[in-house]
N, C-alpha and C positions, 0 to 999 in steps of 0.2 A: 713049504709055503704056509702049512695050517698052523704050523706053530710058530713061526713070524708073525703071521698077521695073532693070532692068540696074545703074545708079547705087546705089539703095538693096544689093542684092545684092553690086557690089564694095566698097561702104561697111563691109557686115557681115564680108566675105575681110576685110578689111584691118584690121580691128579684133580677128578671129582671130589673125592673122598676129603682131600687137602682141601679145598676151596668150600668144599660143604662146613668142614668144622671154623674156619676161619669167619663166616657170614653173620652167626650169634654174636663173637665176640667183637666183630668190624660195628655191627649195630647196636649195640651196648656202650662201648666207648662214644658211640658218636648221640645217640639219647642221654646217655649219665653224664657226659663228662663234657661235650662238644668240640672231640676228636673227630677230626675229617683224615679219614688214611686213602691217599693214591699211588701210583704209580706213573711214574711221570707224567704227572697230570690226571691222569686217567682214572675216575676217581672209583672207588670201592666200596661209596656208602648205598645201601638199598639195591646191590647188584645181584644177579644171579649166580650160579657157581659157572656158568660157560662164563659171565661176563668176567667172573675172575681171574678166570684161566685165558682169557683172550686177554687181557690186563699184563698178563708175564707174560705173555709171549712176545706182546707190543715190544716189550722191556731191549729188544734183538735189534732195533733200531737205531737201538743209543748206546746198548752196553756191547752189539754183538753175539749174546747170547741171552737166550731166554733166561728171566727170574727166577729161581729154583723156589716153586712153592712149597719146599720143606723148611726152609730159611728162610721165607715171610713167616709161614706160623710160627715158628721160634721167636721173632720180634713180636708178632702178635700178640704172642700168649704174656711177653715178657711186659708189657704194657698195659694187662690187663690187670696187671700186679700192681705194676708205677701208680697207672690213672692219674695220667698227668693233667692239666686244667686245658681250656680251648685252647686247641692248635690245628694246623693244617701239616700231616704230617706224607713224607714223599719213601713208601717203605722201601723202593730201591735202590734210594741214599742211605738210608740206615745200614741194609742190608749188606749193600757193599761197601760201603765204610767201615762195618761193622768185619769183615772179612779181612779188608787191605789191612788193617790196625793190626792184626795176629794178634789179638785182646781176646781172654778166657772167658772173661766173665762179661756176660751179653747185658745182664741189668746193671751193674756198674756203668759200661759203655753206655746205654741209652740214658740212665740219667745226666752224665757229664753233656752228654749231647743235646738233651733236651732242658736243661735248666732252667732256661726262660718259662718252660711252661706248666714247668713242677711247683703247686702250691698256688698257682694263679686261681683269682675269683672267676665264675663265670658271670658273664655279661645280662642285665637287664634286656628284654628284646624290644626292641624299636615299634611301635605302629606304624603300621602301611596303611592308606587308603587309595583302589584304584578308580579314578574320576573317567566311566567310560567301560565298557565292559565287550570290545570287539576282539579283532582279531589278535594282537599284540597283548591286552588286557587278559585274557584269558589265557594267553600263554606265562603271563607274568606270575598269572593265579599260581597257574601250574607250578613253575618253577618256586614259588616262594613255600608253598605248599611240601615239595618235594622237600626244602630245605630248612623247613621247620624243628625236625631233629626235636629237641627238646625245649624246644619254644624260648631258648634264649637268643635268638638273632633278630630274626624277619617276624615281625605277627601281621600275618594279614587280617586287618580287623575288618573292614566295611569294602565294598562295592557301588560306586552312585549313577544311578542312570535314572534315564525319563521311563515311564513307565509307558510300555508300547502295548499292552493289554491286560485283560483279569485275571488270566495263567500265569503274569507275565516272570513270577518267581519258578515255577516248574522250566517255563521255557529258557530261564538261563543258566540252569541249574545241567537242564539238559545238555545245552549247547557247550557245557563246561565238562560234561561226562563223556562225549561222544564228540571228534574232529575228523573230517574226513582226509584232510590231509596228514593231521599227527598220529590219528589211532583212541582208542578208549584215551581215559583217564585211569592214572596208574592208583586203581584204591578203591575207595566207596564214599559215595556222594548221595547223601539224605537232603530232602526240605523240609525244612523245618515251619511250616506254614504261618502257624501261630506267632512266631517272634517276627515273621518276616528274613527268614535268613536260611545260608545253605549249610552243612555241615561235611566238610571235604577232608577224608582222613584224621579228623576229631579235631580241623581248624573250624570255630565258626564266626562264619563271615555273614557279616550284618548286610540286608540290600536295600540301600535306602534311596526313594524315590525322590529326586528335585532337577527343576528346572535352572535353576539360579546359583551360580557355582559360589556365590556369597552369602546364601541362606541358611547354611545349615552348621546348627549346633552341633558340632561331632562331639564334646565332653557328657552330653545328653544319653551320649551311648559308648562310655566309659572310654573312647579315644582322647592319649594324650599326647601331647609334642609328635603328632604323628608326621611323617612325609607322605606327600600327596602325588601320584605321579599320574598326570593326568593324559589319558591316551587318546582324546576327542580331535584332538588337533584345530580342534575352532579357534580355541586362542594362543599365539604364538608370539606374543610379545610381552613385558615386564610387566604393562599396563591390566593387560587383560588376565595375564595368570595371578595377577596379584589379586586377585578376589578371593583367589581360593586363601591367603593369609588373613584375609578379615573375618574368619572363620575361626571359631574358637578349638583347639584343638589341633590344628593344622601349626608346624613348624617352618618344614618348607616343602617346596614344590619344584618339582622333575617333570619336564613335558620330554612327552616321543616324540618328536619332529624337529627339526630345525628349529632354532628360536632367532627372532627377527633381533635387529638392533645390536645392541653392546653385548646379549647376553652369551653369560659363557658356555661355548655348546662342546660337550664335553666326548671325546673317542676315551671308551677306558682302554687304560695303556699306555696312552701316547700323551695325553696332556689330562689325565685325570688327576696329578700331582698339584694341580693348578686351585682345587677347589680348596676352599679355606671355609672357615665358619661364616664369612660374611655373607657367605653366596648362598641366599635363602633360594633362589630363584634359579635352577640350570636344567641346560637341554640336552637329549641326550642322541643333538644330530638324526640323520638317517639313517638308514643300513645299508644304503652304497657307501656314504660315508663311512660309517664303520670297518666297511668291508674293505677299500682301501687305501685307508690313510695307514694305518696299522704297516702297509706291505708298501707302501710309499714311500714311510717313515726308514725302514729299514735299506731300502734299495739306494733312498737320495744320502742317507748318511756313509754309506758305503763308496757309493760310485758319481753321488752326486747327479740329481737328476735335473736338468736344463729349463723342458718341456715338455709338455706332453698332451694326449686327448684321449680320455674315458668316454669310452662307447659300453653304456651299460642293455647289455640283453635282457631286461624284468620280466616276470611272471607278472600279468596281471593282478589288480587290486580292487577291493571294493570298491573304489569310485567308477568306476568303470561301466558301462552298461554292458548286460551280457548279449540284448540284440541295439541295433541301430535304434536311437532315441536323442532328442535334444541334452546336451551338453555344457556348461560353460567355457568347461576349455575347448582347445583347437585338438578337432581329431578323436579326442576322448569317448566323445558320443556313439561311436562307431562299434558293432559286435566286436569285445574285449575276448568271445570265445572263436570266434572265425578270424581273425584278422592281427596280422603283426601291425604298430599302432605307433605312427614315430613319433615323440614327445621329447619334451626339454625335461633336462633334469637340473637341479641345481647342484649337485654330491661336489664338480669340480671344482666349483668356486667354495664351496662348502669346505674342503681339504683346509684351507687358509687358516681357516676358526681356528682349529686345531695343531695344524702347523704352518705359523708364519712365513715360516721361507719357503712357500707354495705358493706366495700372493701372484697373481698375475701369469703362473704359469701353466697352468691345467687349463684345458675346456672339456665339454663336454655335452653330449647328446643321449638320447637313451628311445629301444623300441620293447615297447609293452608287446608279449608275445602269451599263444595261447595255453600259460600255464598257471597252474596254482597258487605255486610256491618254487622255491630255487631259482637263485637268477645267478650273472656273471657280468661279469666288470671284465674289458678288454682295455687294457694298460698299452699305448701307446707313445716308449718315451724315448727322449734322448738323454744319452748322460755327459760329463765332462769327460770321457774319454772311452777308450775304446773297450768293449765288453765281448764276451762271449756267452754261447745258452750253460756250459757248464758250471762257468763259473758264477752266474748267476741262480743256479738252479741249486747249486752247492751251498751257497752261501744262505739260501734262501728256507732249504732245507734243515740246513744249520739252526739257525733262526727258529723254526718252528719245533725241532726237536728239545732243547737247551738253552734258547736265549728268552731275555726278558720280555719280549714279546709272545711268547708260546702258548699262550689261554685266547690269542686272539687270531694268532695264521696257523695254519695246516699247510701239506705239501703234500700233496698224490701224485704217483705216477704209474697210473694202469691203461692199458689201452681199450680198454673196456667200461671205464665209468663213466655214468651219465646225469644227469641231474636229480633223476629221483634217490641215488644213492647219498647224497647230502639232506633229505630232510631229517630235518634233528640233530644237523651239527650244530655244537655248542661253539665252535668258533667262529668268531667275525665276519673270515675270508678265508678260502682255503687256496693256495696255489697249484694249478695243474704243472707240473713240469714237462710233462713229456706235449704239451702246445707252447713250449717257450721258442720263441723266435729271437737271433739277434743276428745283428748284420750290423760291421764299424762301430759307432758310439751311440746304436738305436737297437731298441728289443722292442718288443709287443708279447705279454704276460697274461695271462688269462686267469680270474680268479673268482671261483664260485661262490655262492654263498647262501646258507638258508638266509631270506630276507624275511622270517617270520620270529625263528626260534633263535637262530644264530646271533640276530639282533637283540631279542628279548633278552637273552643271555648276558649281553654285555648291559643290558640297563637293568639288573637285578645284579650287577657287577659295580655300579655307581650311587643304585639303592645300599646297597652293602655300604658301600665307600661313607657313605653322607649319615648313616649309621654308626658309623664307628665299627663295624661288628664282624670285622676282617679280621681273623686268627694270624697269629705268629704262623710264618711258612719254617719248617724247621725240618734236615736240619737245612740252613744255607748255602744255597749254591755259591762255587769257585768259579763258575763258565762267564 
């Protein structure tokens, strides 16, 4: 037995060892060149050696059998050669393409494969400014932050809020280093006092005080044609956001919320093909909305869904009081920490925005419960015909493993997870399988979702889009 388990032990050194030397050359490609390498998704940049190695193992899902990290580094190394220009590259496609071909020569193979992206310029990086700097705001920081790379995509340049005190630069600087729900901040985060600005893994980001979302000079402080994604939610109509265009500096503008009237509010995935140049002005919906239009999309195009009613279970929100206190809305006023909290949502009428052949079908209700973060969307539908949980739960798996929707659903099936095990998914919605229910041409689906990060995620997914600054996915998928 001591020399089994010895075996399994240098098994695991040696698959260390592999994912150790691969981490230099995974972060080199992606600062010099603006290479993004994953793993079905699962991405590789700025990860640990376990997150590496948990990366191929994933791979057992899709391929049947774990990744062999001795044949990623072999493509790794081979690329560090190429140094192809930006691309988003999927090294399990390589790998095993690179295998099935019975091809000798690996750099030959990769460059026919990769062509598109051999020789490309890399991109100018966009200006971001976030108008707001709360809970979503700070994640977005995060996220843009993390995906800074070589500073040719995302530059988060400025931050604008009302100033709430004489600290009040330490205090957001803080609030950006330390979440109680996400954990530190992944780096090192200086104030820079004197400029007025914070300095986040060698981004510096300007923090400029105003009242008046149509006051301020942003080319005063070298911002140009930037997008503005304003997280306040005060203003949610074309009328109102449109101040921030009379701003010099400002291109266009992305609200977190729902946006009221004509405007188009965008699920990425599912109708973010819609945006064109014209569209100075778009919304990037809710995070119930995100979380199940995405899994709505895929179910009604499948089986075709009739009807239905979203009963969303939410974590409370800042607007909330945490004891009993006057309120505007109905109910809201009431301890958001002691009490589940029934309230209207609009997510199901919201579906429509995104996909029209939803109008009039969905309704919906939603109970603020005493949590955090993490919430769940209870999908109550009928479809044109008669279904089963397997064949839904297959298909659906399917979907999130391989199909074009797979940056926005996930699919679990443990009889052991629970909500805090989703803070920090990076997807939309995750489907639980093993609570799928079906009976005749009706199911009830059950789908998780970070409504903090999971969200944020997708509208740093539509900042990208309105950017231009989405990489070649190479190579392409057949599925």
């Amino acid at each position: 037995m001591n020399q089994q388990a010895d075996e399994y032990l240098e098994a695991w050194k040696a698959k260390q060892e592999l994912a150790e030397r691969l981490i230099p050359l995974i972060g080199q490609l992606y600062r010099d060149h603006d290479v993004v390498m994953s793993v079905h998704g699962r991405s590789l940049v700025g990860r640990s050696a376990i997150d590496v190695i948990r990366a191929h193992s994933y791979a057992r899902k899709i391929d049947d059998v774990e990744l062999p990290l001795d044949e990623t580094a072999r493509v790794v190394e081979a690329l560090a050669a190429i140094q192809p220009g930006p691309v988003s590259l999927d090294l399990a496609l390589l790998v095993n393409g690179f295998r099935q071909s019975g091809a000798d020569d690996l750099e030959a193979y990769l460059r026919e494969h990769l062509a598109p992206a051999i020789g490309t310029e890399r991109k100018t990086g966009t200006d971001v400014v976030l108008y707001g700097f709360g809970r979503i705001g700070r994640l977005l920081a995060r996220i843009i932050i993390d995906h800074s790379g070589s500073g040719n995509t995302l530059n988060l340049r400025a931050i604008v809020v009302r100033k709430g005190s004489e600290n009040d630069l330490v205090k957001r600087a803080n609030l950006l280093r330390r979440d109680s729900v996400h954990g530190p901040f992944n780096g090192i985060i200086k104030v820079l006092e004197e400029e007025n600005a914070i300095l986040a893994n060698g981004v510096r980001i300007q923090v400029i005080y105003s009242d008046d979302p149509a006051s301020v000079d942003y080319t005063g402080y070298g911002i140009e044609n930037a997008i503005l994604v304003d997280n306040t939610g005060r203003w949610r109509d074309a009328e109102g956001l449109g101040q921030h265009l009379r701003n010099r500096g400002i291109a266009r503008v992305l609200l977190t919320a729902p946006g009221k009237g004509d405007m188009l509010n965008v699920v990425y995935g599912v109708n973010s093909h819609a945006i064109t140049d014209e569209h100075t002005i778009v919304s990037a919906a809710s995070c119930t909305t995100n979380a199940i239009t995405p899994v709505l999309k895929v179910l009604n195009d499948t089986f075709g869904v009739k009807r239905g009613h979203v009963e969303t279970v939410h974590a409370y929100t800042n607007d909330q009081n945490l004891i009993d206190n006057f309120h505007k809305g109905d109910r809201r006023g009431r301890s958001a920490a002691l009490n589940m909290v029934l309230t209207e949502t609009g997510a199901a009428k919201a579906v429509a925005k995104a996909l029209p052949e939803f109008e009039g079908k969905l309704t919906g209700n939603a109970i603020r419960v005493p949590t955090p973060d993490v919430s769940m969307a209870v999908l109550n539908l009928q479809f044109g015909r008669e279904v089963t949980r397997d064949e839904i739960n297959s298909h659906l798996e399917r979907v999130a493993l391989t199909g074009a929707l797979r940056t926005q659903i996930d699919y679990v099936e443990s009889p052991e997870i629970v909500s805090t095990d989703f803070v920090g998914s990076n997807r939309a919605g995750i489907v639980d399988g093993l609570a799928t229910i079906a009976s005749g041409d009706s199911a009830v689906l059950y789908v998780w979702y970070d409504n903090e990060y999971g969200y944020s995620c997708q509208v740093v997914r539509i900042i990208e889009q309105l950017a231009g600054s989405h990489p070649a996915h190479l190579p392409a998928r057949t599925d």
